[in-house]
Structure formats: C-alpha cells, structure tokens
C-alpha positions as MATLAB code, in Angstrom:
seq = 'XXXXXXXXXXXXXXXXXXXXXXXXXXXXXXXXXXXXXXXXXXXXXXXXXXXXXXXXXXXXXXXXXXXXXXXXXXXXXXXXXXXXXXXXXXXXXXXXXXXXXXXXXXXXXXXXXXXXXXXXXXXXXXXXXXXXXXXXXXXXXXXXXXXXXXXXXXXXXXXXXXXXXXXXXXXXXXXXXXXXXXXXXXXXXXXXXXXXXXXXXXXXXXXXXXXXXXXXXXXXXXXXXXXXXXXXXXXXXX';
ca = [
      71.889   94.562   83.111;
      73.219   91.298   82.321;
      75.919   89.805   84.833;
      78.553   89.731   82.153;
      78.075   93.479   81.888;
      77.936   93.605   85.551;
      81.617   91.896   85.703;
      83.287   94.036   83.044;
      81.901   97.622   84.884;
      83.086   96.023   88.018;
      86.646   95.227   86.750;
      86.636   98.831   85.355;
      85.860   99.963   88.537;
      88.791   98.262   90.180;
      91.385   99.045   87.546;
      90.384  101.975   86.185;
      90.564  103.507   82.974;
      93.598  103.012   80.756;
      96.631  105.405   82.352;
      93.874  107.538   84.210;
      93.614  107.745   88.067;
      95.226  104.414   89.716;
      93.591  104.138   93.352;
      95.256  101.022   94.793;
      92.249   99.350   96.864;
      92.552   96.849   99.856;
      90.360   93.797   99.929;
      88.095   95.347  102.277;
      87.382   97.560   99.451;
      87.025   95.419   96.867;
      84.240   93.327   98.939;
      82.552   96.717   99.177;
      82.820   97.597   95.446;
      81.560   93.921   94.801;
      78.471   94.407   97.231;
      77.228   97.410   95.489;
      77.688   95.638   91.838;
      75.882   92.497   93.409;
      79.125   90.773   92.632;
      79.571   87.322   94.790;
      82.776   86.216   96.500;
      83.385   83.362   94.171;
      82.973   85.787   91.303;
      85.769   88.748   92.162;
      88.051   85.095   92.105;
      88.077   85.282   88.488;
      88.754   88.621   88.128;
      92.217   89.848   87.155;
      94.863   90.224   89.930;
      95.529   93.737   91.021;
      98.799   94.836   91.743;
      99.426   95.322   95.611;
     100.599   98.185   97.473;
     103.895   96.952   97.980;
     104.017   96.715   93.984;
     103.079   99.622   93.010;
     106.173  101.815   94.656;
     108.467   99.395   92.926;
     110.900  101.561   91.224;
     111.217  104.559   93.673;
     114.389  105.594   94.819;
     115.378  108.870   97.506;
     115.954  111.777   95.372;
     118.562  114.704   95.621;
     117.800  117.751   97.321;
     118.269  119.487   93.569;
     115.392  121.792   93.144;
     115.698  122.588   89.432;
     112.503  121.883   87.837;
     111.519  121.413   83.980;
     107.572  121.596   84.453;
     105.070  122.420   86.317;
     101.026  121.215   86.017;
      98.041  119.959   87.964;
      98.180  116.794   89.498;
      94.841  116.753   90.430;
      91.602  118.954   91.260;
      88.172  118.585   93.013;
      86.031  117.966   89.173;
      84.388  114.986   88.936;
      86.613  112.721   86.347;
      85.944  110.964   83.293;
      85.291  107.521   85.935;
      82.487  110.020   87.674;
      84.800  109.986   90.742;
      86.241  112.984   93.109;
      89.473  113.480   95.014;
      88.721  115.841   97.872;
      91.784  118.672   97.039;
      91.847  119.000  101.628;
      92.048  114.749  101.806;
      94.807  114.101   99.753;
      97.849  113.171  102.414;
     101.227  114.233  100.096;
     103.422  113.257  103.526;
     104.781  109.964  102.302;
     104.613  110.849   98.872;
     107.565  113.797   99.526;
     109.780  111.476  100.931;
     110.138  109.694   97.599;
     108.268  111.679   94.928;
     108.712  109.584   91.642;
     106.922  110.114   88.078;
     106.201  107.356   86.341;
     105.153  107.374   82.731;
     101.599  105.587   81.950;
     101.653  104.528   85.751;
     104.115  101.866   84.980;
     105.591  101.919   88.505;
     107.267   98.735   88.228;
     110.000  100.222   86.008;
     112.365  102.767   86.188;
     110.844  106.515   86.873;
     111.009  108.872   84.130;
     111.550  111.982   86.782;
     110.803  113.323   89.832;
     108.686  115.789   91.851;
     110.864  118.698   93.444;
     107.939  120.113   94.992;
     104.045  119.508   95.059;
     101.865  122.285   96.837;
      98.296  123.003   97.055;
      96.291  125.375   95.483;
      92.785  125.946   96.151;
      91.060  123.470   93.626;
      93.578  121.175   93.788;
      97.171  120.135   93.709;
      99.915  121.389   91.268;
     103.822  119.865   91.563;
     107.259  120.462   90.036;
     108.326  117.523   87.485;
     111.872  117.416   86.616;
     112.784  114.720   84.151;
     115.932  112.525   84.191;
     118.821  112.708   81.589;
     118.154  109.880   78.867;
     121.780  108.632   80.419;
     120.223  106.917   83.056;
     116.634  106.270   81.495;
     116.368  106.361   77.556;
     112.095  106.522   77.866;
     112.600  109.802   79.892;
     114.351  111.548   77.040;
     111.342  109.940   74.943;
     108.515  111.865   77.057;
     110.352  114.956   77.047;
     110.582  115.314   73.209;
     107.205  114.627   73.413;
     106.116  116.917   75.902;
     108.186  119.479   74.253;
     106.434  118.594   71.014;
     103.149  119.513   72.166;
     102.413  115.774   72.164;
     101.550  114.650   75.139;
     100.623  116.562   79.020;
      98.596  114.835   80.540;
      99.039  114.161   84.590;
      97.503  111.057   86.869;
      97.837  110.133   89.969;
      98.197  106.994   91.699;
      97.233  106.585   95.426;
      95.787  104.592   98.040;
      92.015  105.421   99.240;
      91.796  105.929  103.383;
      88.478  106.896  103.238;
      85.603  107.296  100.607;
      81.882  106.928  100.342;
      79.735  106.279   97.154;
      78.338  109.042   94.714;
      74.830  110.236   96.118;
      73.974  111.720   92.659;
      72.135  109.950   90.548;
      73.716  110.697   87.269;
      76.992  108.167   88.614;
      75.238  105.660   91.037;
      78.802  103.511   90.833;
      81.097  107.319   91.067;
      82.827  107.632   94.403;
      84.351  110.706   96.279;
      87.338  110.048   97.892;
      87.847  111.999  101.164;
      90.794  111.067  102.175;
      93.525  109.495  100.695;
      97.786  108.843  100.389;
      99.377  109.999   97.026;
     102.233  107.386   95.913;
     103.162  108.825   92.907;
     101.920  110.768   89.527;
     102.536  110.161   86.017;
     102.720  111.396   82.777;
     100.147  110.440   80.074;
      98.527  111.168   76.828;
      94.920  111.331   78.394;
      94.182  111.917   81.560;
      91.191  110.663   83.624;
      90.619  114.485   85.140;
      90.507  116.563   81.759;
      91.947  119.318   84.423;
      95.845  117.664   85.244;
      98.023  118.625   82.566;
     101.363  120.012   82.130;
     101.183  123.907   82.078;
     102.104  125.514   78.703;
     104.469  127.626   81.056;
     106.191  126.539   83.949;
     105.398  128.299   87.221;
     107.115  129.453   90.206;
     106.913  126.522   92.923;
     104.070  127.514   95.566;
     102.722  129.677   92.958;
      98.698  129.879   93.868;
      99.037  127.704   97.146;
      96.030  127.943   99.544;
      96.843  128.040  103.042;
      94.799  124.836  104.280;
      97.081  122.081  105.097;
      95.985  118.606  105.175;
      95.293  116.969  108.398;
      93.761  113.009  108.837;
      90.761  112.266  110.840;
      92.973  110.246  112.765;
      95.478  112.927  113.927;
      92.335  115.168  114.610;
      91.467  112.170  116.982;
      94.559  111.527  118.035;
      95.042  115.630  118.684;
      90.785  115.650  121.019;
      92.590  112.148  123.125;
      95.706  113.916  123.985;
      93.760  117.348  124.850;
      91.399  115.536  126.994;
      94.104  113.594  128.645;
      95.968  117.171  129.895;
      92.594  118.412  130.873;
      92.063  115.421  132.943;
      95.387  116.169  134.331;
      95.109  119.268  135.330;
      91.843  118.293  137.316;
];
C-alpha cells in the first residue's frame, strides 16, 4: 500500500464519507487513528482541518415544547455501515442531544437547521426520532427538503456525534472499521444517501415511542460513579 494511499484512507477515516455518519474526534483520537494507519505526527499536519466540537453545534437554538411532528425514521441501528463501522444502539447518550435537538440537512451544522427533533426514543436495534420541519418563512432550504422528501426524493438519516469510547474492528474483513460503544449524539440530518443503508425516513409516520425497548442508556462513568457512592454508604454504615 503506497503512503499516498495510506493518507487518502486515513483522511476518509477522519471525515467520513460524503453526508454519511459525522463522528467528531478529539486529537487523542486522531493520534490513535494515525498509529494504526502508520501515519507520523508531521504527516496528520497536512491533512485537512476538521471542524471542532464547538463548530459543529453552530446553528442550534432551544426549541418549543410543540410536539407536532411531520416524520418519523431511523436515526441509526446496530448494522455495520457502508465505512465498516458500528454504533452500539445501548451506547448512544441522547441526554444533551434533547436539550437542543436540531436537523441539519447534509450535516451542514454551521447554518441554519432545517427542523427539529420532537422526540427520539429507542427501539431495540436502534434509535428512531420525530423530525418536524420548519416553515420556509424562516428557512427557504427547509421548504426545499420537504418537497423533496414528499417527492419520494430523498430519506435518508445521519447522525453526527462525538465518540466517548470505541475500540477497532476485530474482524478481518474491516481491519480499519471501528465499533463505537459509547458515544454523545449532537444532531441528525437529512440526506440523499446515508452511510447506514438502515436510517431513512419511514414511508409512514409513526406514533412517537412506537417500538421502544425498555433499556435506557447509562455511561460507564455513572455506573462508576453509582459502585463509589454505594461503597461510600456501606463504609458508613460500618
């Protein structure tokens, strides 16, 4: 594999396929993704300039507490997606996410939103979430993706998020695939193709909760958090 080659699968790595699944990496994992390509320090210099956390909620805005909905569809699921990687359905932390749940269109979070979530619940391959769009009044490219969901156009559904904790495929048939165990959704969006051929836009809307699974998502570091404070009354009780 020459090193050129080497470059241009790690880039893809880092930014992903076009409007597929936008994980938002720190630097500590972009020295790990370099160390499996073989990729040296002064080499990930030259490569293009992701956009930062702070970026990527540019845009987002505290919504109503209107419910109304337009469509429903699957944000994401367990399958292994078209960049051999896997969001665990139980990791996927929706907490912050609630508290300002914009859609984008084509991930292009710098901009205005084209919607926003009502409600996202899990179900038990995955998570599915209420989109409602917003009048072309106060964005003209939201009117735009409705005709063209409407038309039969376009449904596909991606996610954007930020990795807390993920190891690197063991299969052989995607030695550079990773499975992400846990990690923070920051928004979804709306796009032609989706990196997980199973997020799309449901033909039919759905009632809200429809198919939810019980399991509710707890982090390794509340669990933690949760044994320290259990030990602590034990001790006290001694």
């Amino acid at each position: 594999m020459s090193n050129v080659t080497l470059m241009e699968k790690f880039r893809l790595r880092l930014h992903g396929r076009k409007n597929g699944n936008r994980p938002l990496w720190s630097s500590e994992d972009i020295d790990r993704i370099a160390k499996r390509y073989g990729i040296i320090q002064r080499d990930i210099s030259s490569s293009p300039v992701l956009p930062s956390r702070k970026d990527a909620t540019l845009g987002s805005a505290t919504v109503s507490a209107d419910s109304s909905y337009d469509y429903t569809g699957m944000i994401t699921t367990q399958r292994k997606d078209r960049s051999d990687d896997t969001i665990a359905p139980a990791g996927l932390d929706t907490s912050e996410f609630r508290k300002k749940p914009v859609v984008f269109f084509n991930h292009a979070s710098g901009e205005l939103p084209v919607g926003r979530c009502p409600a996202v619940w899990r179900v038990n391959n995955g998570w599915k979430a209420a989109i409602k769009l917003a009048p072309a009044s106060a964005n003209p490219l939201a009117e735009q993706v409705r005709q063209m969901i409407d038309g039969g156009f376009i449904s596909g559904i991606s996610i954007g998020f930020i990795p807390r904790k993920w190891e690197f495929s063991n299969d052989p048939s995607r030695p550079y695939g990773i499975d992400f165990k846990e990690a923070e959704l920051i928004e979804f969006s709306i796009c032609g193709i989706p990196c997980n051929p199973d997020c799309s836009i449901d033909a039919t809307p759905v009632a809200i909760g429809a198919g939810k699974a019980a399991t509710n998502f707890v982090s390794s570091e509340r669990v933690e958090r949760m044994r320290r404070e259990i030990a602590r009354l034990r001790g006290a009780r001694q």
